[in-house]
C-alpha positions as CSV (number, residue, x, y, z in Angstrom):
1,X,51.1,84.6,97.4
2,X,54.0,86.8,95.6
3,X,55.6,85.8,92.3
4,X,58.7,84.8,95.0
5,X,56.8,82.7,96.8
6,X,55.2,81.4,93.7
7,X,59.3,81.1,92.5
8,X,60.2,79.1,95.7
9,X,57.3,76.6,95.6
10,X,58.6,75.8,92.1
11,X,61.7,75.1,93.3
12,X,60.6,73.1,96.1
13,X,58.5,71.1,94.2
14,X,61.0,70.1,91.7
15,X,63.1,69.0,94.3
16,X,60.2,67.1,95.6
17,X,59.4,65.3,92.3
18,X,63.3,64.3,91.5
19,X,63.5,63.1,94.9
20,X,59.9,60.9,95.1
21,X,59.0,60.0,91.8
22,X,62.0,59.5,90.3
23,X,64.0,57.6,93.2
24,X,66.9,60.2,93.6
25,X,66.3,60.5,97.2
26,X,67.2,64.5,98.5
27,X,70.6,64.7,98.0
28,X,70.8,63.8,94.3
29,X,68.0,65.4,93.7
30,X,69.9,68.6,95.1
31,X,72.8,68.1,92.6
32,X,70.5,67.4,89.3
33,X,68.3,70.7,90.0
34,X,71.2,72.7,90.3
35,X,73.6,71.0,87.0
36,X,70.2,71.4,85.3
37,X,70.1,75.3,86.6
38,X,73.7,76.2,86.4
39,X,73.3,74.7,82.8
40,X,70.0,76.4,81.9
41,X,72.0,79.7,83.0
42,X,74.9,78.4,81.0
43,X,74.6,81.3,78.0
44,X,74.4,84.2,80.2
45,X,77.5,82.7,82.7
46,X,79.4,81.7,79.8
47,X,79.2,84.8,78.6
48,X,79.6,87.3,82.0
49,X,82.6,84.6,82.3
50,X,84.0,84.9,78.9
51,X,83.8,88.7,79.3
52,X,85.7,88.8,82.5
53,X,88.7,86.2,81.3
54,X,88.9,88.8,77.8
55,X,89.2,91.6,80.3
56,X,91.5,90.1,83.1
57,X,93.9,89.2,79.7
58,X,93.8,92.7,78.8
59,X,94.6,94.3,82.4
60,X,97.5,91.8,82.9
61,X,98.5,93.2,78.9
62,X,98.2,96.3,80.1
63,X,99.7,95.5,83.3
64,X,103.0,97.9,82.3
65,X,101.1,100.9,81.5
66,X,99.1,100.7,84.5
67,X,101.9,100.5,86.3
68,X,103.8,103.4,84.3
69,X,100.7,105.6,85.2
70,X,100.8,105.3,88.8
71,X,104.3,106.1,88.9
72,X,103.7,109.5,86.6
73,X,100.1,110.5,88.2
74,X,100.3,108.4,91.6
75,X,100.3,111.9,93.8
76,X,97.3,113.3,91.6
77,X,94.5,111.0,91.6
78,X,92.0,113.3,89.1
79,X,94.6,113.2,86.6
80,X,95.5,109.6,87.1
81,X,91.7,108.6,86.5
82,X,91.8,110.5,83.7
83,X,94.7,108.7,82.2
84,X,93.2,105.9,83.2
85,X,90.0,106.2,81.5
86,X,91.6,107.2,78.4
87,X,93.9,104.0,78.7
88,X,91.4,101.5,79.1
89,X,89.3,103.2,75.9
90,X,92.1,102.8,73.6
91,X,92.2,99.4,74.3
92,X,88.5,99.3,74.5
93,X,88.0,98.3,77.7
94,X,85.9,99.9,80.4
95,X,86.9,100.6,84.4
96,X,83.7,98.4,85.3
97,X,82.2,95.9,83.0
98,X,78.5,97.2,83.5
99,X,77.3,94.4,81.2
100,X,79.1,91.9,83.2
101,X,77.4,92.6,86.7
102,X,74.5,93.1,84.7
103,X,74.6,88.8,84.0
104,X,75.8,88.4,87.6
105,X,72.7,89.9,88.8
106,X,70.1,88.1,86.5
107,X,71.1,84.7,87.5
108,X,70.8,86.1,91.4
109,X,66.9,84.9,91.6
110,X,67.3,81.6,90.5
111,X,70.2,80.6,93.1
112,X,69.4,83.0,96.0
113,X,66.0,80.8,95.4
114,X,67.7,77.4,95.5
115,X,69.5,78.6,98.8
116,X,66.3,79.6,100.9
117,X,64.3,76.4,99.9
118,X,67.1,74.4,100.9
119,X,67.9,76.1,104.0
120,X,63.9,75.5,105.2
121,X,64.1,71.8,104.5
122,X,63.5,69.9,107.7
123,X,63.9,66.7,106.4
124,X,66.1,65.4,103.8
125,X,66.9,62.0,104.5
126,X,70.0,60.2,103.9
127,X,72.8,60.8,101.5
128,X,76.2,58.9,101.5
129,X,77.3,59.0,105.0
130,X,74.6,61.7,106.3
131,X,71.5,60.2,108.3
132,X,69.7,63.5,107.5
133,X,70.9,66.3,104.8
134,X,68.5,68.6,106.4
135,X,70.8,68.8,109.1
136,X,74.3,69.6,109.5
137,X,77.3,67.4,108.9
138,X,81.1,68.1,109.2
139,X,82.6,66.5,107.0
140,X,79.9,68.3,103.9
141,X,80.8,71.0,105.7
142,X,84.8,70.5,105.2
143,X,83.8,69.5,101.3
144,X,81.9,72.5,100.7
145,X,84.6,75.2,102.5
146,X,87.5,73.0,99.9
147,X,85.7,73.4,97.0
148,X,84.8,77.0,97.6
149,X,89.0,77.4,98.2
150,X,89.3,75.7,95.3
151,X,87.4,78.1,93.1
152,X,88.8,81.1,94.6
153,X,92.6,80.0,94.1
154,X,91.5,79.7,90.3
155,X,91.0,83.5,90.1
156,X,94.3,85.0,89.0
157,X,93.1,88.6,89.7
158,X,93.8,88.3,93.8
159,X,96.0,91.0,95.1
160,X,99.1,88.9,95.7
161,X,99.6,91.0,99.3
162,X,95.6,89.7,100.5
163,X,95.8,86.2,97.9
164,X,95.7,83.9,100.9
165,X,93.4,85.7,102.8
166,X,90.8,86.1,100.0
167,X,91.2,82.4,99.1
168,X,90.7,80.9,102.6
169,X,87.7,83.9,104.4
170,X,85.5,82.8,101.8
171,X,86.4,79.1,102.1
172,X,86.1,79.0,106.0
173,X,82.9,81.2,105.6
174,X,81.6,78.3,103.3
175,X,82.5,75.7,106.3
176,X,80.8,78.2,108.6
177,X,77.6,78.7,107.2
178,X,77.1,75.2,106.1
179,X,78.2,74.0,109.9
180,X,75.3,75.8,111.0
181,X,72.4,74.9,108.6
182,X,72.6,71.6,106.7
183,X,74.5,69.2,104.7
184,X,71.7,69.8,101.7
185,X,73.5,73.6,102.1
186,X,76.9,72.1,101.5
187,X,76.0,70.0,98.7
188,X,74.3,72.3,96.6
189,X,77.3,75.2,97.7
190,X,79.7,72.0,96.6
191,X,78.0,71.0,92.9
192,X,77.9,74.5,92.3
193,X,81.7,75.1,92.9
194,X,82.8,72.1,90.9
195,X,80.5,73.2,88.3
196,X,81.8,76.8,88.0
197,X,85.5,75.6,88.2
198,X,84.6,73.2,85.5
199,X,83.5,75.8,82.9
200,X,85.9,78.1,84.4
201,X,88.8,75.6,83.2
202,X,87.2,75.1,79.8
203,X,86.3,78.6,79.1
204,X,90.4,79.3,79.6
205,X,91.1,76.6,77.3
206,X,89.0,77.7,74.7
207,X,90.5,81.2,74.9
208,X,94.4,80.1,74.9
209,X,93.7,78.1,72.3
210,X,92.3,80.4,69.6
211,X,94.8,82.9,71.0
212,X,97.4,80.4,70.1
213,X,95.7,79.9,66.6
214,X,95.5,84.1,65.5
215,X,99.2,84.0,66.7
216,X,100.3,81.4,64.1
């Protein structure tokens, strides 16, 4: 057995013991594992998160220049990227936050884990209104493709020309996919949503705040 496979037995026997020995039943057990993994992974996403809110701030700051660039250099890209470069290192930024995709990728294993064990469960038994969470259910499925809208209308970077369309392809993808393989799918795609808004909202606070402070 592989060190994934060892990975994904872990996973399913967690599940297993939150659900059975301590009462949860599937579906909160679903919802503990992953708050207890989203929080476990909470330094690295606050950090990739708090890098990429410091760096949206400082494109829409530099939002002017940017703009007074492609109006001088628009017909000549070579020289544009060069301006551009030499833009973003004044202001110490870089064209792609290598660190950044760096912590997206490291916390890859542990939820692309998650997913597969949930998406094998063949029985899950009942949750609020579902009979069986191993199974599909619309109305998870409708909670899972709003919550996934939800987190995409929070990102203030959308191209305002494609804003609804990026907003609702990933939402109705979300309603898709969990239509087709379970309501534990939705739940877990759901808690993880709400939890990512959540720290989303009080990373933003944070930041205005102390922006507000070294202003005074």
């Amino acid at each position: 057995m592989g060190a994934w496979q060892y990975w994904l037995a872990l996973i399913q026997h967690t599940l297993s013991f939150c659900a059975v020995e301590l009462h949860l039943g599937m579906g909160l057990a679903i919802v503990l594992v992953t708050l207890v993994a989203r929080t476990a992974s909470l330094p690295l996403t606050w950090t990739t998160a708090r890098r990429a809110e410091i760096r949206r701030t400082g494109l829409e700051r530099l939002r002017p220049a940017l703009e007074h660039l492609k109006q001088r250099f628009g017909n000549d890209r070579q020289r544009y990227a060069q301006e551009l470069i030499k833009l973003y290192q004044r202001e110490g930024l870089t064209v792609v936050d290598g660190k950044g995709l760096l912590g997206a990728m490291a916390q890859f294993p542990v939820f692309l884990g998650i997913y597969q064990v949930l998406r094998a469960l063949k029985q899950g038994g009942r949750f609020l209104w579902a009979a069986n969470i191993a199974r599909p259910d619309f109305w998870f499925a409708v909670i899972a493709g709003a919550a996934t809208m939800a987190l995409m209308a929070m990102n203030p970077n959308l191209p305002e020309h494609m804003r609804l369309i990026l907003i609702v392809v990933p939402a109705l993808f979300a309603f898709i996919a969990a239509l087709k393989f379970s309501a534990a799918l939705s739940l877990y795609w759901t808690t993880t949503s709400v939890f990512a808004g959540a720290q989303t909202m009080v990373l933003r606070a944070i930041l205005r705040r102390r922006a507000h402070t070294a202003a005074i």
